[in-house]
C-alpha positions in Angstrom: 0.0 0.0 0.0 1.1 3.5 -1.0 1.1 6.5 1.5 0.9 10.2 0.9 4.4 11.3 0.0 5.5 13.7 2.8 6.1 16.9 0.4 2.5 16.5 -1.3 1.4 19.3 1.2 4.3 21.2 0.4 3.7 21.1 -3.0 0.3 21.5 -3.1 0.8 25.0 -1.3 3.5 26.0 -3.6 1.0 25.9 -6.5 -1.5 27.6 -4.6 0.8 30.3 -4.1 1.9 30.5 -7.8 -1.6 29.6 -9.1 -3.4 33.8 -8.7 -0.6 35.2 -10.7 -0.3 32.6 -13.6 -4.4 32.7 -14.2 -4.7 36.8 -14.2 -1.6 36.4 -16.8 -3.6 33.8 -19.0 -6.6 36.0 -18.5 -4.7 38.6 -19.6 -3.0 37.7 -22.5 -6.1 35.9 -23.8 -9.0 37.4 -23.3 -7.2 40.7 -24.0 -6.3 38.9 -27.7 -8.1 40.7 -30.3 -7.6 37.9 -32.0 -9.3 35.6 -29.4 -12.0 38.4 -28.8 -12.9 38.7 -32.6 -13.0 34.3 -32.7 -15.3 34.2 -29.4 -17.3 36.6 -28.8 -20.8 36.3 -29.9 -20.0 33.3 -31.5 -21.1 30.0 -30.2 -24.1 31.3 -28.0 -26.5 29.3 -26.5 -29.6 30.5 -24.1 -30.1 29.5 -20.2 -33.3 27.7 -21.9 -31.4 25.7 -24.4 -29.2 25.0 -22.1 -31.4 23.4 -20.0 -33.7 21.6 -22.7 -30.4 20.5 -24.3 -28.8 19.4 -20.6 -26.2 21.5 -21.5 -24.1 21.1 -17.7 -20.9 21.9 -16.4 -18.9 25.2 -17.7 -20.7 25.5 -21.1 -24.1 25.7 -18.9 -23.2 27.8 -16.6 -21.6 30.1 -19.0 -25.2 30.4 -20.2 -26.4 31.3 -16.5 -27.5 28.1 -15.3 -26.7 27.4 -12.1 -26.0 23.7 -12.7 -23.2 22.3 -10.4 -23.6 19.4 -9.2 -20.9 19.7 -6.1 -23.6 22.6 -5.1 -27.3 21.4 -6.4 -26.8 17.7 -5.2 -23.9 17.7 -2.6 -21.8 14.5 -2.5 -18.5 13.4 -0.2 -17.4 16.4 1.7 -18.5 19.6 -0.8 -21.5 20.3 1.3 -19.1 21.6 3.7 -16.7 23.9 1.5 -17.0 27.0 0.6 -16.9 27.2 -2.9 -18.5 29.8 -5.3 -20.9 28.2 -8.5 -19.6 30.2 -11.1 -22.1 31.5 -13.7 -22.1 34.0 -16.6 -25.0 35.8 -19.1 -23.6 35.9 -21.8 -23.2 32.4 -23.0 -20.8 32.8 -25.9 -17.4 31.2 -26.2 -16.0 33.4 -24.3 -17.7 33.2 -21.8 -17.3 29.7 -21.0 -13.4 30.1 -21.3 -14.2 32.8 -18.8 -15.8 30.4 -16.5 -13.3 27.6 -17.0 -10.9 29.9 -15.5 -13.2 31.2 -12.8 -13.1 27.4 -12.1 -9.5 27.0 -11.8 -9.6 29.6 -9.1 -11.9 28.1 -7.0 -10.6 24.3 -7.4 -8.0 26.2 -6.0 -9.8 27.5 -3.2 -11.4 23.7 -2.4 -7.6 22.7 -2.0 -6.7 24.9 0.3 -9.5 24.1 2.3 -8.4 20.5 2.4 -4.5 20.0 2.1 -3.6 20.6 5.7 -6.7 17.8 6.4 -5.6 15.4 4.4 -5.4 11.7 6.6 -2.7 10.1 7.1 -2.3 6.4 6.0 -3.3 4.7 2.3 -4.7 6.3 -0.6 -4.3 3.5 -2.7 -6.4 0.2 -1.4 -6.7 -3.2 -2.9 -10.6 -3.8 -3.5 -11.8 -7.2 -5.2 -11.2 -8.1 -8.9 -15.1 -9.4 -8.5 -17.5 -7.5 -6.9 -20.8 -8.7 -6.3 -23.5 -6.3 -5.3 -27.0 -6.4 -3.8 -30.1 -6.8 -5.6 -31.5 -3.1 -6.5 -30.4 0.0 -8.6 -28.5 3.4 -7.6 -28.0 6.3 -10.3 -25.4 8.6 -8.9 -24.0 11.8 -10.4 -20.7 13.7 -9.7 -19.4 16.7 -11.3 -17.0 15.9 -13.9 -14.7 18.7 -16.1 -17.2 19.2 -18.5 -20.3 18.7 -16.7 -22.5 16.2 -14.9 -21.7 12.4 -14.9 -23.8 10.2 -13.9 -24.0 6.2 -13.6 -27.1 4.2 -13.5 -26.8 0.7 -12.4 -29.4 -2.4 -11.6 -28.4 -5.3 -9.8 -29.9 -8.5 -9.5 -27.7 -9.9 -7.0 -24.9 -11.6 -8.8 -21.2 -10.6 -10.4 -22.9 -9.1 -13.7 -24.5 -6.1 -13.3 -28.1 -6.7 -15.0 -28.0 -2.8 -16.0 -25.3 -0.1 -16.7 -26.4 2.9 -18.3 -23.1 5.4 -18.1 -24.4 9.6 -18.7 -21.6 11.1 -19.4 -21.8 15.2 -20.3 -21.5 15.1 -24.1 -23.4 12.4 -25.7 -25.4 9.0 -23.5 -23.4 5.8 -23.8 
C-alpha cells in the first residue's frame, strides 16, 4: 500500500501560491487577444433555456447562467461543507465559457486549500476485489466531472454481472 508522500502538502501550497498570478496572466494575454475576442465573442451562443432543454451542464451551462453544479445542487462526499462559489455567466458565448473555465480553476483552487492541511494520514491507494458482487437493487449517482454532470445508472440483480449499466456522461449518453 502507497502513502501520501511527505512533500505532497508542500507542493500542493506552492501551486497555490503560484496559481493567482499565472491565471490573471492567462486571463490577460487571452481574453485581452483581439484575436481571441474577434474568434469568441458572440460566437457560439447558447440561451439558459437551451441550455437546460439541451442538458447543456458543467462550464458550457453555466456560461449560459445556469446554475447547474452538481458539487452545489446535489452535494456529495465532503462539498457540502466547503466553501466554494458556483460560477455562472449571461452571456453564454465562447468566451464566456473560457471565462468560466478559469473562474473554475480559481476556486478548485480554493477547495484545496481548504483541504491540504486535512488530508489523513495512511493509504490512498487500497486493494478492492477483482469481482465485486453487489446487492439486488439499482443506484443512479451523479458527480461533477470537467465538462459537466456524470452520472452512472446501475441495476443489480444480485450476482457478479450487473443486470443494467447505463453510463451519462456530459456530451453524448453511452
Amino acid at each position: 500500500m502507497q502513502d501520501i508522500a511527505p512533500d505532497f502538502q508542500a507542493d500542493v501550497k506552492a501551486l497555490l501560491e503560484i496559481l493567482p498570478k499565472n491565471i490573471k496572466e492567462y486571463n490577460k494575454i487571452f481574453t485581452g487577444n483581439v484575436i481571441a475576442k474577434n474568434r469568441m465573442e458572440g460566437v457560439g451562443y447558447i440561451s439558459r433555456e437551451d441550455a437546460v432543454a439541451y442538458g447543456v451542464t458543467g462550464p458550457s451551462g453555466r456560461a449560459s447562467d445556469w446554475a447547474c453544479d452538481v458539487r452545489k445542487t446535489h452535494p456529495y462526499s465532503i462539498y457540502s461543507e466547503l466553501d466554494f462559489e458556483q460560477v455562472t455567466a449571461t452571456e453564454g458565448d465562447s468566451m464566456a465559457r473560457f471565462k468560466v473555465r478559469l473562474r473554475e480553476i480559481e476556486e478548485s483552487a480554493k477547495i484545496l486549500a481548504q483541504l491540504v492541511d486535512n488530508i489523513p494520514e495512511g493509504e490512498y491507494c487500497v486493494k478492492v476485489p477483482k469481482v465485486l458482487k453487489l446487492p439486488v437493487g439499482s443506484w443512479f449517482e451523479m458527480v461533477e466531472g470537467c465538462r459537466g454532470v456524470f452520472g452512472v445508472y446501475l441495476e443489480s440483480d444480485g450476482s457478479t454481472k450487473p443486470y443494467r449499466l447505463k453510463l451519462v456522461p456530459p456530451c453524448l449518453p453511452l
